[in-house]
N, C-alpha and C positions, 0 to 999 in steps of 0.2 A: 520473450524470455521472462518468466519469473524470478523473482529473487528470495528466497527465504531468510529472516530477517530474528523471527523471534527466538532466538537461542540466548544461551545465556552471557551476552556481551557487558563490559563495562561502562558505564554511562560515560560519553567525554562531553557533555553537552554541545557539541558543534555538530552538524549535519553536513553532510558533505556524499559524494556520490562516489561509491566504490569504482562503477565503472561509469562512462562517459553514456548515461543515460536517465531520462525523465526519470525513466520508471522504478529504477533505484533508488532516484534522490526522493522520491515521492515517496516510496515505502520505508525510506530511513527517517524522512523527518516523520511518519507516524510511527514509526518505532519507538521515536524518542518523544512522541509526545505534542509534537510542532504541528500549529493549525498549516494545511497547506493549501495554495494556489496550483493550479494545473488548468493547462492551456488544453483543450479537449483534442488531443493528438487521436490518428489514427488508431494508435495499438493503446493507447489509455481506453477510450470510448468501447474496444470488444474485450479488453480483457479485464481492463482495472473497475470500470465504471458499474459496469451488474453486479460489482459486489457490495455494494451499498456504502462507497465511503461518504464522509460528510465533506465535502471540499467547496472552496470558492473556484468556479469553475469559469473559463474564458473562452471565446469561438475567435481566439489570434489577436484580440486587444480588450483593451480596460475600457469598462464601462464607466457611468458617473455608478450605477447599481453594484458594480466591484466592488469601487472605491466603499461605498455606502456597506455594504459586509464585511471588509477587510476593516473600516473602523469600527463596526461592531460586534467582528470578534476581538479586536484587541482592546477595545473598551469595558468589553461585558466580561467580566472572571465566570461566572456563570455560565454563559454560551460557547466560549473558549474550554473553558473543563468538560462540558458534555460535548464539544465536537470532539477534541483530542482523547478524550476516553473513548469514546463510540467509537471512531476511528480504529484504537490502539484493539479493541474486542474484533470487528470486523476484521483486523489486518490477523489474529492470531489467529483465528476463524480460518482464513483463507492462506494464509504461506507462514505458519508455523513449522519446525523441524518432527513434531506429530506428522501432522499432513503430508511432507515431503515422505517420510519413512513411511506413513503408509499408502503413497501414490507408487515408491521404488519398491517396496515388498510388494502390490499386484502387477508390479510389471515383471519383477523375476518372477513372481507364478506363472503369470502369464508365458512367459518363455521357457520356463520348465516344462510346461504342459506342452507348447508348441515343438518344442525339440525333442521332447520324451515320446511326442508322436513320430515324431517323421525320422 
């Protein structure tokens, strides 16, 4: 499941997961801007991963090399700003309230056409 994220919300700076899932909490905290960690889950790896986010990535545990990115994004203002920037363009790119309107507007065509036939 996807979640569309980039509408127009109020920043509360906390991150937190609408619903009981990675994949939400992983699209909020790039909404709001937060470097994120993600454990390379089944349904992250086919859907989240080809879209190019910049993330610290895990195969089910911490590395000393985790650890060694996780201080150098929070050390570096630099590397931190172009992750979570890049990030926040990629995440608008791919599940913005555009994208969804025009993913639901070809599928009512789609169905109009398919009903209008038969």
């Amino acid at each position: 499941m996807l979640l569309f994220l980039w509408g127009k919300r109020p920043p509360t700076g906390k991150v937190y997961a609408r619903r009981r899932s990675s994949l939400s909490a992983s699209l909020e905290a790039i909404y709001y801007r937060k470097p994120v960690i993600v454990d390379r889950y089944s349904i992250y790896i086919v859907d989240i991963e080809p879209k190019g986010f910049d993330v610290i990535a895990i195969e089910g545990f911490v590395t000393n090399e985790t650890i060694e990115r996780v201080f150098e994004v929070l050390n570096n203002d630099q590397r931190r700003e172009e992750m979570v920037e890049g990030n926040y363009q990629v995440g608008n790119r791919h599940f913005s309230y555009e994208v969804l309107e025009r993913l639901l507007l070809h599928l009512i065509n789609v169905l109009e056409i398919q009903y209008a036939v038969g």
